[in-house]
Each structure stands twice: as C-alpha cells, then as structure tokens.
Residue frames relative to the residue before (quaternion, step in Angstrom):
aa qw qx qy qz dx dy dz
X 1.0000 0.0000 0.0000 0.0000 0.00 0.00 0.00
X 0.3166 -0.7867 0.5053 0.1597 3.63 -0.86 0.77
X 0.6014 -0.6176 0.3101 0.4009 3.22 -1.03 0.20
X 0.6227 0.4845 -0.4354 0.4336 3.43 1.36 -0.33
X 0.5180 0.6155 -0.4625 0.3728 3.94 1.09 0.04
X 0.7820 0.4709 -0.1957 0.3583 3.04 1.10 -1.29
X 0.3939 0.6618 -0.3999 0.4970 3.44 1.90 -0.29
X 0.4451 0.6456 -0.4505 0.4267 3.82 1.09 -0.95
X 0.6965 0.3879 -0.3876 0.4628 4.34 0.34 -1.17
X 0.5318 0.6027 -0.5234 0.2829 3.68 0.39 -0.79
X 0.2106 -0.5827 0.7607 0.1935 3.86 -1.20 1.15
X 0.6694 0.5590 -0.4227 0.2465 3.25 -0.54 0.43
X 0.1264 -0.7420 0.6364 0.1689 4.25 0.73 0.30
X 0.7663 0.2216 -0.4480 0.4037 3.86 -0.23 -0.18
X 0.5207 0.5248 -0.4008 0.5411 4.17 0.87 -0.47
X 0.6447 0.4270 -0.4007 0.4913 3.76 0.57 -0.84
X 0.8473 0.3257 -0.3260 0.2639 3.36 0.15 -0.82
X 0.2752 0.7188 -0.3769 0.5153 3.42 2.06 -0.34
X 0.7557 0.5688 -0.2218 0.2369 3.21 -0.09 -1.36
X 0.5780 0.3576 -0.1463 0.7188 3.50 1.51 -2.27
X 0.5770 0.5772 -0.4836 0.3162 3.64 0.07 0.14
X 0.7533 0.3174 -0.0408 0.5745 3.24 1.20 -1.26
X 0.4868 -0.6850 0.4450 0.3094 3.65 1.14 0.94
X 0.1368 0.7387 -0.6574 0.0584 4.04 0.91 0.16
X 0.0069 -0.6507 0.7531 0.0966 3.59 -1.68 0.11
X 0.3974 -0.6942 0.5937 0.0876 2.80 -1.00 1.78
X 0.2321 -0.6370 0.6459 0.3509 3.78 -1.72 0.35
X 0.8034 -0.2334 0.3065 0.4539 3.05 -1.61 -0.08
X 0.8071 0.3795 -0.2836 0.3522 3.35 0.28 -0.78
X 0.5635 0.5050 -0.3428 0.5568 3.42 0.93 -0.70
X 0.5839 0.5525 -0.3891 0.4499 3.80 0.69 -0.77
X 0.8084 0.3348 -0.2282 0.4270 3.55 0.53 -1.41
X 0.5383 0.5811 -0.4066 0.4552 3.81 1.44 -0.26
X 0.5267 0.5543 -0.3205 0.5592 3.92 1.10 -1.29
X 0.7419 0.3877 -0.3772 0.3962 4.31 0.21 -1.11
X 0.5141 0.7242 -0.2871 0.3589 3.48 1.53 -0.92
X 0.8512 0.3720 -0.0199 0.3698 2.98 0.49 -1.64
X 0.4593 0.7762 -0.3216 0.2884 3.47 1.68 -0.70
X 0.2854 -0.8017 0.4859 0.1994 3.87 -0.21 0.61
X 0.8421 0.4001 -0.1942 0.3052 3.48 1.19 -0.28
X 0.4935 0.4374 -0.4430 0.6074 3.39 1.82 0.54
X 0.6339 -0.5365 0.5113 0.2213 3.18 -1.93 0.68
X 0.8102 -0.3502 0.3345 0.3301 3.53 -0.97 0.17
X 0.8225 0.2993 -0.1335 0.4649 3.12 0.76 -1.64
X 0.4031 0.6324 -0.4489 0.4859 3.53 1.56 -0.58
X 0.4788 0.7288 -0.3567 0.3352 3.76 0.78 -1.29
X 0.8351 0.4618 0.0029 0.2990 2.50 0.08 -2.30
X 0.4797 0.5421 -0.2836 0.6289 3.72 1.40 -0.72
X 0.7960 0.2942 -0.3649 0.3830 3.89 -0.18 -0.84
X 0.5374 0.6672 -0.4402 0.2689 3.34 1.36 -0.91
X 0.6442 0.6351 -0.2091 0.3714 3.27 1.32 -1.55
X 0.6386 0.5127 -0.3313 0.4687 3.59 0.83 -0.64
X 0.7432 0.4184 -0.4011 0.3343 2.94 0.79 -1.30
X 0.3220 0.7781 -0.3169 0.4364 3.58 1.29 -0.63
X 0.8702 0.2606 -0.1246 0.3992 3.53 0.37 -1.28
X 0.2342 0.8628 -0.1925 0.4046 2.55 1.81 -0.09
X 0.8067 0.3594 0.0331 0.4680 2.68 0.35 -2.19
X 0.5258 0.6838 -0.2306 0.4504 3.20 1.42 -0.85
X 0.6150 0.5895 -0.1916 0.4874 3.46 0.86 -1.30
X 0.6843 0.5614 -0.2884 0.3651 3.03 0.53 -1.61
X 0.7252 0.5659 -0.1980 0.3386 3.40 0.66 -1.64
X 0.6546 0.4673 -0.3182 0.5018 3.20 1.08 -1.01
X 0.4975 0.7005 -0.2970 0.4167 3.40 0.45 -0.87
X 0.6362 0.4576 -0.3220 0.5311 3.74 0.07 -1.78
C-alpha cells in the first residue's frame, strides 16, 4: 500500500493534500491508526487495508 492510498483515510482534504504535498511516509502504525479512524470506508473496506498493511509489516521483517 502506498502512501498516496493511505492518504485516501485522511478526513481532512486540506491535511490530505498537505501531506501528498510533503511526500510524508506513513509507518505501519500511523497507516493502521489513519484506516481506523477514517469516517468514509466501511468496515470491511477497513478490514482489506488492515491486511496489507499487516503484510506489509510482514515483508518488511523478513527482508531486514
């Protein structure tokens, strides 16, 4: 997942665009807090990004 997907949870349109403006990179956590908090995906939509981000992390580890 990228950071401009994950910019997608931000409730905010002027913080979102701040944000892809300033190339932020989100960690895992901040990623999975931002999917948490988002008011405009459904549960299960949720539940799908959570998982990537998961593998994500997963990847990462193996990798290192």
């Amino acid at each position: 997942m990228t950071n401009t997907e994950i910019c997608e949870y931000v409730n905010s349109k002027d913080i979102r665009q701040h944000l892809m403006e300033i190339g932020y990179e989100f960690s895992s956590i901040e990623a999975a807090w931002l999917v948490y908090q988002c008011e405009s995906k459904t549960l299960e939509g949720k539940w799908e990004v959570w998982e990537d981000i998961i593998r994500s992390m997963y990847v990462g580890l193996i990798n290192d």
